[in-house]
Structures are given as structure tokens and as C-alpha cells.
C-alpha positions as CSV (number, residue, x, y, z in Angstrom):
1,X,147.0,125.4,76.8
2,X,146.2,121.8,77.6
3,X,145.5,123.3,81.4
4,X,142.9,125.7,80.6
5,X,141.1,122.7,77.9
6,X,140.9,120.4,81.2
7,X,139.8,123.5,83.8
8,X,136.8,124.5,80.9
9,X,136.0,120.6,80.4
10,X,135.9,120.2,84.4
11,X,133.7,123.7,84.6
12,X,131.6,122.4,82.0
13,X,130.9,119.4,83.9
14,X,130.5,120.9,87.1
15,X,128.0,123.1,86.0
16,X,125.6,119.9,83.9
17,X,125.9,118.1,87.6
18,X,124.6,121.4,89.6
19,X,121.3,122.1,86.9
20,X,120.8,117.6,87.2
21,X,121.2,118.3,91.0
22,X,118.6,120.9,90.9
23,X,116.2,119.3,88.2
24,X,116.1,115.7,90.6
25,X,115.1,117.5,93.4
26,X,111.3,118.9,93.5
27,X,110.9,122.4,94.0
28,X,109.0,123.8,97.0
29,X,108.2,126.8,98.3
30,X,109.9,127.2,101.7
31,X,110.4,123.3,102.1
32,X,106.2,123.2,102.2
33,X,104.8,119.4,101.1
34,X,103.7,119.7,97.6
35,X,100.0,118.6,96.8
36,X,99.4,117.6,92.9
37,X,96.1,117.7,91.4
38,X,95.4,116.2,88.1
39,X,92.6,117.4,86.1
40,X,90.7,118.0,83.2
41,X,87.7,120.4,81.9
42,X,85.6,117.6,80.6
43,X,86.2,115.3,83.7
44,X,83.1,114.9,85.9
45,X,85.3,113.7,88.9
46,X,87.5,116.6,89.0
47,X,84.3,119.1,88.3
48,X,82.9,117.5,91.7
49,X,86.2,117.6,93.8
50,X,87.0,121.0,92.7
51,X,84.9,123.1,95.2
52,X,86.8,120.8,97.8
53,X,89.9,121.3,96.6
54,X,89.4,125.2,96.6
55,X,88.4,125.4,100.0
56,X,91.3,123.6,101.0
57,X,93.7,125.5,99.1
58,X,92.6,128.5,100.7
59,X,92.6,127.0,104.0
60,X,96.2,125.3,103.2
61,X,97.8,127.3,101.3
62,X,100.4,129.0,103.5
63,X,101.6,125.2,104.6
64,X,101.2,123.7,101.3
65,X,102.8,124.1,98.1
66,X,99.3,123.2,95.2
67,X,100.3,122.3,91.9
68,X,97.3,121.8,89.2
69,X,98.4,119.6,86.2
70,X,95.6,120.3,83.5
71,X,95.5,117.5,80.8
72,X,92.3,118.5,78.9
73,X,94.0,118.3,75.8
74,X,97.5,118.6,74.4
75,X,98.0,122.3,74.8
76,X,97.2,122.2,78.3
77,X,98.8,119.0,78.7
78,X,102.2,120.6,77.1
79,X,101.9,122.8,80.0
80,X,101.4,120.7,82.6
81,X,104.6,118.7,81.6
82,X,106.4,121.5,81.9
83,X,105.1,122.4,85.5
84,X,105.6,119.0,86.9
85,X,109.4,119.1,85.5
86,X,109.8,122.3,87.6
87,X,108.0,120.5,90.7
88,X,110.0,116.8,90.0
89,X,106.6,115.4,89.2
90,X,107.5,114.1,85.5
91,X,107.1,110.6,86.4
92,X,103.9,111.4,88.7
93,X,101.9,113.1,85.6
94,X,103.6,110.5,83.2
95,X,102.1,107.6,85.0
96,X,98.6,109.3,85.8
97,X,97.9,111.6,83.0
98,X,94.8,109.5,82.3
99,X,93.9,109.4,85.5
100,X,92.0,112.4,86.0
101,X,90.9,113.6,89.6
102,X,94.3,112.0,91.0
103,X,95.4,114.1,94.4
104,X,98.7,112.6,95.7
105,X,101.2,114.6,98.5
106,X,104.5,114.8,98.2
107,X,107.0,115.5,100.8
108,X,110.3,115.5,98.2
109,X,110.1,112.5,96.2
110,X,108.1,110.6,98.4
111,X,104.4,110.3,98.3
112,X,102.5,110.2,101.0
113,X,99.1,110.3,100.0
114,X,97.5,109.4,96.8
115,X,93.6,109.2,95.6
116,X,91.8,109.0,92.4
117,X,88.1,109.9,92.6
118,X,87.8,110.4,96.0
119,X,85.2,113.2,97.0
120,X,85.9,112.8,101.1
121,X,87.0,115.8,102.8
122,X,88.3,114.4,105.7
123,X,91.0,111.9,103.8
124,X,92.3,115.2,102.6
125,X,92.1,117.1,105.8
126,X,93.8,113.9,107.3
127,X,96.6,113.8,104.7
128,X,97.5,117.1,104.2
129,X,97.5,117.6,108.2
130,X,99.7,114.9,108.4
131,X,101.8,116.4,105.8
132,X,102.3,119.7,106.6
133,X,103.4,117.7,110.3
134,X,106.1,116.2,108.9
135,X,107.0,118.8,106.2
């Protein structure tokens, strides 16, 4: 009896390390670099950048993985948690949920590239180039 207490406790405690294994690590598509995108319908930053942002999506979005965290209010902002746990970007939205129009590129936990209010093409085209080369 005492056996089978110490195999379930052990099972148990495999299992909580495999999900914290899996919930520390961000989740890509394929291995791709993930781009994060914070935003809000009432910013006037992110209303500017978003035709940007769109084109590149299309144009990147077989190499990258793009991951828009809405925080126009708490609803959407519920949501957005929720998505950058799934992605490993809790401390990412966490420290920049206020700062709308952020782009940053992550390959794992490691940014690469990060911008607030930054309408220039090419810094995107550079970073997400250099990205998807190291991805």
C-alpha cells in the first residue's frame, strides 16, 4: 500500500513538472520567431502602424509566428493575458500593457527587437529578417 501512495505522489509530481516545463517555454509554430504586437482601438499609434503591420504579416507570415495582444479595455485585455500565457509573453504584456504600439521579437525567451511608436518600415523589415535568420 505504502508503494502505490509513493508511485501516485511521484506520478503526480511528474506530471506538474511536464505542464511547468511546457508553460516556461513559449509556444511557436514550427520553431518560427514570435512577433508581439501590443495594441489598442483608441490608440492613435497603433491605428498608424497597423497598415504596416498587416502588410508584413502577409508578407511574413509563413516565417513568423504574429501574436496581437489587445488591451483596449479589460475584456480584451482578459484575453490578451490569456494569449501571451500560451505564447510565454506574461511578463512581456505585464510590463508593457500601457504601452500601446510596442512590437518586440522573440526568438524563445529572448527578445531581439523591441519598439514603441515606431512607424519605420525598414526597422521591421531589418528585425524580422534578421529573425527569421536565426530562428
Amino acid at each position: 500500500m505504502k508503494t502505490n501512495k509513493i508511485v501516485r505522489r511521484l506520478g503526480t509530481f511528474f506530471a506538474l513538472a511536464a505542464i511547468a516545463a511546457m508553460l516556461a517555454v513559449p509556444v511557436t509554430a514550427k520553431g518560427k520567431p514570435v512577433v508581439a504586437i501590443i495594441k489598442a482601438e483608441w490608440c492613435s499609434a497603433c491605428q498608424k502602424l497597423e497598415p504596416t503591420m498587416m502588410e508584413l504579416m502577409k508578407q511574413y507570415g509563413d516565417r513568423l509566428e504574429f501574436v496581437v495582444l489587445d488591451v483596449s479595455n479589460d475584456e480584451k485585455l482578459a484575453e490578451a493575458t490569456k494569449t501571451a500565457k500560451k505564447y510565454g509573453l506574461s511578463k512581456f504584456l505585464h510590463e508593457n500593457q500601457k504601452n500601446t504600439s510596442t512590437v518586440a521579437v522573440f526568438s524563445g525567451k529572448k527578445v531581439l527587437f523591441q519598439t514603441a511608436q515606431n512607424f519605420d518600415r525598414e526597422a521591421y523589415v531589418k528585425a524580422f529578417d534578421e529573425a527569421v535568420a536565426k530562428g
